[in-house]
N, CA, C and O atoms as CSV, one atom per row, in Angstrom:
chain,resi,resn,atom,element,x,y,z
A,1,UNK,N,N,-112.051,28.398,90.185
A,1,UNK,CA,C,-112.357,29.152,88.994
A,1,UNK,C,C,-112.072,30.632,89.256
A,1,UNK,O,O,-112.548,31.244,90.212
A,2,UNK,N,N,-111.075,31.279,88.128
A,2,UNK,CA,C,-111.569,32.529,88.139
A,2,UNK,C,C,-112.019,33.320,86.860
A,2,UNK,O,O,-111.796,33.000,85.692
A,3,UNK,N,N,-112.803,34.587,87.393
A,3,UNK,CA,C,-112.838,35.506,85.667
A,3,UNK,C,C,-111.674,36.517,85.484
A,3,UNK,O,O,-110.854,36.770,86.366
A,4,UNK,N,N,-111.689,37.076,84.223
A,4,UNK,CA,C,-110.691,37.737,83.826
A,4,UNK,C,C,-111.703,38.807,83.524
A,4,UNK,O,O,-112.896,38.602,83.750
A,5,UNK,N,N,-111.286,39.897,83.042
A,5,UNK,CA,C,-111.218,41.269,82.073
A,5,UNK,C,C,-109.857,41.352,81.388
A,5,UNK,O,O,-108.790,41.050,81.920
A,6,UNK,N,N,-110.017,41.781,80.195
A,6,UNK,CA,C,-108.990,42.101,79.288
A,6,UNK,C,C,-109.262,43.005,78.268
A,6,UNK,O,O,-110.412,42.786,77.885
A,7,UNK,N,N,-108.726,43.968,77.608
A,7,UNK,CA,C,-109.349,45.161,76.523
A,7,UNK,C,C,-108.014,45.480,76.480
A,7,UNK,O,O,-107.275,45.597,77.457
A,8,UNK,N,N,-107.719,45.621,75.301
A,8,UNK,CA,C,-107.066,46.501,74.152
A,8,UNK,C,C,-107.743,47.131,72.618
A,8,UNK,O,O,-108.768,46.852,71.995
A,9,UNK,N,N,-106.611,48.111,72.380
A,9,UNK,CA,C,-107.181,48.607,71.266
A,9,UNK,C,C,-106.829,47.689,69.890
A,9,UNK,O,O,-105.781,47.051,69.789
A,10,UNK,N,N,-107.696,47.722,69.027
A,10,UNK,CA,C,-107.855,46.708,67.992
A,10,UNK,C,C,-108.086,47.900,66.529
A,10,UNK,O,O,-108.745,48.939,66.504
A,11,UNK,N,N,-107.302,47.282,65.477
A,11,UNK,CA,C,-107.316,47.899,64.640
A,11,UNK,C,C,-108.996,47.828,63.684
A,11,UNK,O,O,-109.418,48.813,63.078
A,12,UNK,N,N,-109.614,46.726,63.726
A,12,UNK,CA,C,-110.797,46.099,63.319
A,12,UNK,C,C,-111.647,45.473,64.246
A,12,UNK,O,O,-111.614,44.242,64.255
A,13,UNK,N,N,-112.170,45.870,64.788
A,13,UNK,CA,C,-112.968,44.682,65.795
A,13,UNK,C,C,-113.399,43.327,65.153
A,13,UNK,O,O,-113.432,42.253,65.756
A,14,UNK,N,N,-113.824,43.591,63.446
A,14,UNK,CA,C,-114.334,42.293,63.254
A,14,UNK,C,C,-113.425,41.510,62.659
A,14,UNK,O,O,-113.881,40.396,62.398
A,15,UNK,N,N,-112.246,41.687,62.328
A,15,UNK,CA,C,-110.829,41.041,62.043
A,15,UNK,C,C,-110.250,40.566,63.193
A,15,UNK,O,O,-109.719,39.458,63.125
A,16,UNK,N,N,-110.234,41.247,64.387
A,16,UNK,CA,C,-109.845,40.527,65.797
A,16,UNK,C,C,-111.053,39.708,66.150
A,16,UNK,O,O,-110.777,38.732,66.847
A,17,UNK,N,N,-112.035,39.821,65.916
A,17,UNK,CA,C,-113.494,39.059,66.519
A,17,UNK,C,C,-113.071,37.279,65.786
A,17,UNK,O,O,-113.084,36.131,66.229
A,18,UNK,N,N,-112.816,37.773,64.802
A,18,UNK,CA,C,-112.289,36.369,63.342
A,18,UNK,C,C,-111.222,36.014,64.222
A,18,UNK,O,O,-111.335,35.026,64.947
A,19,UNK,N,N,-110.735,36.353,64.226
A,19,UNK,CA,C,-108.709,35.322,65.219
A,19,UNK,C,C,-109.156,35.247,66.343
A,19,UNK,O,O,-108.503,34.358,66.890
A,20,UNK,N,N,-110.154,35.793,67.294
A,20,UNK,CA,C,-110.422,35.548,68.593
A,20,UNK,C,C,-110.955,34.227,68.379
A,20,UNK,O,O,-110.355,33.187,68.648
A,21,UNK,N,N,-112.543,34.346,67.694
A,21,UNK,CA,C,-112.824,33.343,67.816
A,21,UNK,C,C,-112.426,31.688,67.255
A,21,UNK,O,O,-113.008,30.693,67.687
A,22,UNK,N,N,-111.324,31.651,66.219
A,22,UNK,CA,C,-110.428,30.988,65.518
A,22,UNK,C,C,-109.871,30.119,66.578
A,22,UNK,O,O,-109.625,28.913,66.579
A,23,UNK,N,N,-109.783,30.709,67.159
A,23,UNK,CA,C,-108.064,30.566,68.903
A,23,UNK,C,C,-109.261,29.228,69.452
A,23,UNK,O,O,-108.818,28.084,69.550
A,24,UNK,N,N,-110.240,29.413,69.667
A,24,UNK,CA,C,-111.203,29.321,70.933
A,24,UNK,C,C,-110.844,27.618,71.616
A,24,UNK,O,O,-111.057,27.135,72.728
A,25,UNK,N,N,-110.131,26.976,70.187
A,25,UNK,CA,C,-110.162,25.039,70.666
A,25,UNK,C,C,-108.057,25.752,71.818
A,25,UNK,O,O,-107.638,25.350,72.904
A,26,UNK,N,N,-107.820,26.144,71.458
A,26,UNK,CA,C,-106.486,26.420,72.126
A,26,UNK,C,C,-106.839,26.801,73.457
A,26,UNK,O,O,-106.469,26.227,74.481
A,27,UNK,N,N,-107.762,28.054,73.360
A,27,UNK,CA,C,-107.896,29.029,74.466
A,27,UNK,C,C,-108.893,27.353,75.697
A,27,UNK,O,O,-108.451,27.199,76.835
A,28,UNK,N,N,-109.503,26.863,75.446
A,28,UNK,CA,C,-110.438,25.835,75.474
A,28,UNK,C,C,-109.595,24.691,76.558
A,28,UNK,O,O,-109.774,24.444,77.751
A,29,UNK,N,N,-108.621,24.147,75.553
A,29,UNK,CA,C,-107.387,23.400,76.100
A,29,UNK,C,C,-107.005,23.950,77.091
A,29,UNK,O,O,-107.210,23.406,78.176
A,30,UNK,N,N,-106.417,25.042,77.026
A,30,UNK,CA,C,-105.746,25.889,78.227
A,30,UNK,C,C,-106.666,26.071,79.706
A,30,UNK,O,O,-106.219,26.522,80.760
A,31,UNK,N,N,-107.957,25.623,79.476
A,31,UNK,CA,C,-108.508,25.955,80.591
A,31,UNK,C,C,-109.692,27.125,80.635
A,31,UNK,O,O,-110.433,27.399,81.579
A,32,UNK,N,N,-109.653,27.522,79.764
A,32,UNK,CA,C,-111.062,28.407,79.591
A,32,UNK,C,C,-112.292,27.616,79.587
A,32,UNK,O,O,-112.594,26.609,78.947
A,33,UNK,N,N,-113.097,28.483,80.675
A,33,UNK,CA,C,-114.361,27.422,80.737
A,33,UNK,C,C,-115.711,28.669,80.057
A,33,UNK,O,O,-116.846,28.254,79.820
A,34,UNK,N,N,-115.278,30.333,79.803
A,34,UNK,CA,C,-116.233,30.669,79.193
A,34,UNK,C,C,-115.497,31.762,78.760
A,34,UNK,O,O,-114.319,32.087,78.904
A,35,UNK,N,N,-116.963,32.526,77.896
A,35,UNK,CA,C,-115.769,33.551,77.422
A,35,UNK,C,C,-117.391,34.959,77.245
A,35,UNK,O,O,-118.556,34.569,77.318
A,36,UNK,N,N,-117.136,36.003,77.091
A,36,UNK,CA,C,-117.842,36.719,76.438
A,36,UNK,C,C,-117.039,37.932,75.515
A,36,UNK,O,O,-115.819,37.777,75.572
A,37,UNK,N,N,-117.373,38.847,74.863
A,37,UNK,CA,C,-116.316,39.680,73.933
A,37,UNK,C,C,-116.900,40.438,73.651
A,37,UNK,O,O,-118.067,40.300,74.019
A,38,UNK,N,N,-116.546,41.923,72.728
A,38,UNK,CA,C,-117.442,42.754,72.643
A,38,UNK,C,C,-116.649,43.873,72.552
A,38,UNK,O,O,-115.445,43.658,72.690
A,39,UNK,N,N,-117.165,45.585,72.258
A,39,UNK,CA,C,-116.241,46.798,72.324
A,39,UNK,C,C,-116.851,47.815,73.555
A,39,UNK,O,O,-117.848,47.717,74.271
A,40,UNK,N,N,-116.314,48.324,73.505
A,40,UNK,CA,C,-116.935,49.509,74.884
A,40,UNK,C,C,-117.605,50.185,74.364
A,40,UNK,O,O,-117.222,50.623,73.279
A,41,UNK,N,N,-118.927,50.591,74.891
A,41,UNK,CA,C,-119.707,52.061,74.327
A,41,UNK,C,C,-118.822,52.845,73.814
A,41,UNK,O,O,-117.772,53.045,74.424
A,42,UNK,N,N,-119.119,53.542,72.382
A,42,UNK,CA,C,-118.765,54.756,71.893
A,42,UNK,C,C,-117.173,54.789,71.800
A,42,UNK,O,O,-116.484,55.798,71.953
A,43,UNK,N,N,-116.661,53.352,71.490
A,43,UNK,CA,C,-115.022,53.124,71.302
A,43,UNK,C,C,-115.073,51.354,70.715
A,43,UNK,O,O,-114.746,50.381,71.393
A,44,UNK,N,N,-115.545,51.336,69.382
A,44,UNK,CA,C,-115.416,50.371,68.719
A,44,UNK,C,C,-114.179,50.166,68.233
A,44,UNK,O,O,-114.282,49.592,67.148
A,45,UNK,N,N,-113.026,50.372,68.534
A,45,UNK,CA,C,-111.777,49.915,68.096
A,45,UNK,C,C,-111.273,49.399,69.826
A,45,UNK,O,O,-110.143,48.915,69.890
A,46,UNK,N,N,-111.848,49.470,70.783
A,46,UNK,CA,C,-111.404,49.262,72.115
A,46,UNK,C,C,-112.237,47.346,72.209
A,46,UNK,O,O,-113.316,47.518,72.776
A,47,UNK,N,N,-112.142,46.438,72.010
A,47,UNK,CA,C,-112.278,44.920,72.543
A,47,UNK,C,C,-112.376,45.026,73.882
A,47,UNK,O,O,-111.853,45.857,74.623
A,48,UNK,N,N,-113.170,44.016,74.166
A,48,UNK,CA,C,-112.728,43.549,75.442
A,48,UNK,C,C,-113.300,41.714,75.988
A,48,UNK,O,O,-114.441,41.306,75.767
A,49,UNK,N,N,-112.528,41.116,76.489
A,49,UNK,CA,C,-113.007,39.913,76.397
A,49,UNK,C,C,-113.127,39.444,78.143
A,49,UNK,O,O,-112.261,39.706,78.977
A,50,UNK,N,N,-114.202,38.826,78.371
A,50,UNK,CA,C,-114.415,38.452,79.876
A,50,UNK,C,C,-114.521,36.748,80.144
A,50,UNK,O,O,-115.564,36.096,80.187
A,51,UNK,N,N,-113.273,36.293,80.292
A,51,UNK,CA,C,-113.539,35.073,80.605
A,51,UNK,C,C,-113.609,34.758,82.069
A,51,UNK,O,O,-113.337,35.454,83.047
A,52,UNK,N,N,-114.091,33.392,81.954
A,52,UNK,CA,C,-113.986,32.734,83.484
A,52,UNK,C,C,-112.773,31.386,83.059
A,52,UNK,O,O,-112.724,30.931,81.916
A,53,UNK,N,N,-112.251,31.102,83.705
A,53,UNK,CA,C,-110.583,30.213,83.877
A,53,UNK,C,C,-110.750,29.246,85.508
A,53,UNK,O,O,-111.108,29.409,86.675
A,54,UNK,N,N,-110.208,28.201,84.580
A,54,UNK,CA,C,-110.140,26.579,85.779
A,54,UNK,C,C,-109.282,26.818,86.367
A,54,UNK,O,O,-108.835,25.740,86.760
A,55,UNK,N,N,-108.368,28.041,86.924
A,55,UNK,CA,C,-107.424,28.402,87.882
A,55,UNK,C,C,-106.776,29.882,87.079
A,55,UNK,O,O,-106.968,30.258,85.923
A,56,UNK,N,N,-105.906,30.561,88.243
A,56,UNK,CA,C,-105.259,31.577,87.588
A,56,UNK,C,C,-103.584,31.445,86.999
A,56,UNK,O,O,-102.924,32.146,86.232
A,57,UNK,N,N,-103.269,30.119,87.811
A,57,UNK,CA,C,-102.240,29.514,86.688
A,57,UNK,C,C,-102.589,29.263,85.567
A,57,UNK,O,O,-102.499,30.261,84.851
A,58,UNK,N,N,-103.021,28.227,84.963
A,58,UNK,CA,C,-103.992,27.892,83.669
A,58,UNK,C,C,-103.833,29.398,82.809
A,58,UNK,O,O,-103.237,29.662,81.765
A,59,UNK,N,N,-104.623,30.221,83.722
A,59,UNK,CA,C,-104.457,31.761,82.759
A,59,UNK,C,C,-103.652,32.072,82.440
A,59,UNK,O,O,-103.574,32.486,81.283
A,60,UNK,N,N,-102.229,32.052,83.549
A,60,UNK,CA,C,-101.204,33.334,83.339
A,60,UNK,C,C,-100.530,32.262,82.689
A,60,UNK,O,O,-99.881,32.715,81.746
A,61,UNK,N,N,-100.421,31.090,82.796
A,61,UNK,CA,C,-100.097,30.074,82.051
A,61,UNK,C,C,-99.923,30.544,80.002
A,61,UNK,O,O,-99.007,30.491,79.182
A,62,UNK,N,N,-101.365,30.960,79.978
A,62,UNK,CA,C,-102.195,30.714,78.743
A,62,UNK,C,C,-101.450,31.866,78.206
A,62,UNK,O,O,-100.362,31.573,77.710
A,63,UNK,N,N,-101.802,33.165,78.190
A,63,UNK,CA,C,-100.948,34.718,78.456
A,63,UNK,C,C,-100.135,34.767,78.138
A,63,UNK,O,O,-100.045,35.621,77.256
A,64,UNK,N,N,-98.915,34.067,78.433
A,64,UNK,CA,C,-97.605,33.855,78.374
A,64,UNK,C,C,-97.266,33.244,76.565
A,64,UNK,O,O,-96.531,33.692,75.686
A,65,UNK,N,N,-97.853,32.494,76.595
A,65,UNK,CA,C,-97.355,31.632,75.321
A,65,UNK,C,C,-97.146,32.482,74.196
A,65,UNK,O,O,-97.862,33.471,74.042
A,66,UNK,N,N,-96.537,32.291,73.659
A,66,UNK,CA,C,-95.920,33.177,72.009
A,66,UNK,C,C,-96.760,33.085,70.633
A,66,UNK,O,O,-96.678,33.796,69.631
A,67,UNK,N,N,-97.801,31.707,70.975
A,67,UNK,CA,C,-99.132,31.412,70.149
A,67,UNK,C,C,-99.739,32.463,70.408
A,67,UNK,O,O,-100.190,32.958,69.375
A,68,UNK,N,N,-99.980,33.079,71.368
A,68,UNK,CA,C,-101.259,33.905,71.551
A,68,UNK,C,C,-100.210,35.596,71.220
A,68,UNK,O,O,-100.732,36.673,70.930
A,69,UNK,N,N,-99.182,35.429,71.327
A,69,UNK,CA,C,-98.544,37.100,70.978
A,69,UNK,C,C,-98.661,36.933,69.279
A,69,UNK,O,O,-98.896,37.943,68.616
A,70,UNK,N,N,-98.485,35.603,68.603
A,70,UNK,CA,C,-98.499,35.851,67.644
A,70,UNK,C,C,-99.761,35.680,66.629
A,70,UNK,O,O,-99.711,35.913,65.421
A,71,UNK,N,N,-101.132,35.137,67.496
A,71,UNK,CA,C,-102.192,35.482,67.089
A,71,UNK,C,C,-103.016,37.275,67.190
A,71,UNK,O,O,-103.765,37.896,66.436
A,72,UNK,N,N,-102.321,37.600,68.650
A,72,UNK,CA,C,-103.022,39.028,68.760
A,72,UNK,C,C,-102.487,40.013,67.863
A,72,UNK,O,O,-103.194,41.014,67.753
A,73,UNK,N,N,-100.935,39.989,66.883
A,73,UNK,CA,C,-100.401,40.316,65.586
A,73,UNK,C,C,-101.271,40.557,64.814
A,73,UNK,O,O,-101.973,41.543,64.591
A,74,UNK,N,N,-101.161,39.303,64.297
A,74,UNK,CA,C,-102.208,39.031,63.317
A,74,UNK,C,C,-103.496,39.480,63.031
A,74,UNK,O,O,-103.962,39.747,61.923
A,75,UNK,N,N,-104.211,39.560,64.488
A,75,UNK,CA,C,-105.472,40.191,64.443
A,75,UNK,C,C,-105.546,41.780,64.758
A,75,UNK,O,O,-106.467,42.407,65.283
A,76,UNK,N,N,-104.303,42.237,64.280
A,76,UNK,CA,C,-104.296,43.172,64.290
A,76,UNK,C,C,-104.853,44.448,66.087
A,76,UNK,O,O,-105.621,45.375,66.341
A,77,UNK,N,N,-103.844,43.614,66.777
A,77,UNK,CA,C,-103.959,44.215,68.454
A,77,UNK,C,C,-103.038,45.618,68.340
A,77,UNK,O,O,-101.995,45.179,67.857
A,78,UNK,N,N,-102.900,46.687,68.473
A,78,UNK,CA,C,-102.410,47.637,68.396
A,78,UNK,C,C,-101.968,48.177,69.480
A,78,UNK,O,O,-101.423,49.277,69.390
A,79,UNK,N,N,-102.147,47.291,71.245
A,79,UNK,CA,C,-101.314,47.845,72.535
A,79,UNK,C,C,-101.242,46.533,73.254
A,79,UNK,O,O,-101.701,45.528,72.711
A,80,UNK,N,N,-100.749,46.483,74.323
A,80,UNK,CA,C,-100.836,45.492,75.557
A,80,UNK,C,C,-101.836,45.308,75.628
A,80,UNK,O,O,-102.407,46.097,74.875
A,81,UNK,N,N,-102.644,44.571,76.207
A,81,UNK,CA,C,-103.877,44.021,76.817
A,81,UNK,C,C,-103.615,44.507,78.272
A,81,UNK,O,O,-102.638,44.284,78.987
A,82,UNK,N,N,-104.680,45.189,78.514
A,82,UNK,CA,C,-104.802,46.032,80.417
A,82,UNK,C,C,-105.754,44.498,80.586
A,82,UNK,O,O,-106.363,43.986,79.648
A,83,UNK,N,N,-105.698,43.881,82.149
A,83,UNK,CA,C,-106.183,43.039,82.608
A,83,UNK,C,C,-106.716,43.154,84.012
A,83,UNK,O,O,-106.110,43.925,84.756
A,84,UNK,N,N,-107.415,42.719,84.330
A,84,UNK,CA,C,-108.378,42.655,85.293
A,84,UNK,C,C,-108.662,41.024,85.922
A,84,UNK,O,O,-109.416,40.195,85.413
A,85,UNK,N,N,-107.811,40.841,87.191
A,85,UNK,CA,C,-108.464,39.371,87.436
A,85,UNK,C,C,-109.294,39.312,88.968
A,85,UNK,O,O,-109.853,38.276,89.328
């Protein structure tokens, strides 16, 4: 098992909070065994999501896919995702 960190800036937190949690049977499949989410003190357009993952293939696996570039669109993601494993 490992955990992640991940945060980018988000145009809505609660419009990305909606497609985050939407994803969750995909993210689930892929190997996510938890998740937590949330914004940084005093930077509510900044997300950040902390999972734990059934390997770090599985992850970078997950990352990769064009489902998830074209869900973080949608939910209105406004940079890269900085990561932390």
């Amino acid at each position: 098992m490992i955990k992640t960190l991940m945060y980018h800036k988000v145009q809505d937190f609660n419009k990305w909070k909606e497609a985050f949690e939407g994803f969750a049977d995909i993210r689930k499949a892929a190997g996510e065994l938890s998740y937590s989410i949330g914004t940084l003190h005093n930077e509510p357009n900044t997300a950040y999501v902390i999972n734990s993952w059934e390997s770090i293939e599985k992850f970078e696996a997950f990352v990769g896919t064009d489902d998830l570039k074209a869900v973080m669109g949608d939910a209105g993601v406004l940079e890269a995702p900085h990561t932390i494993i």
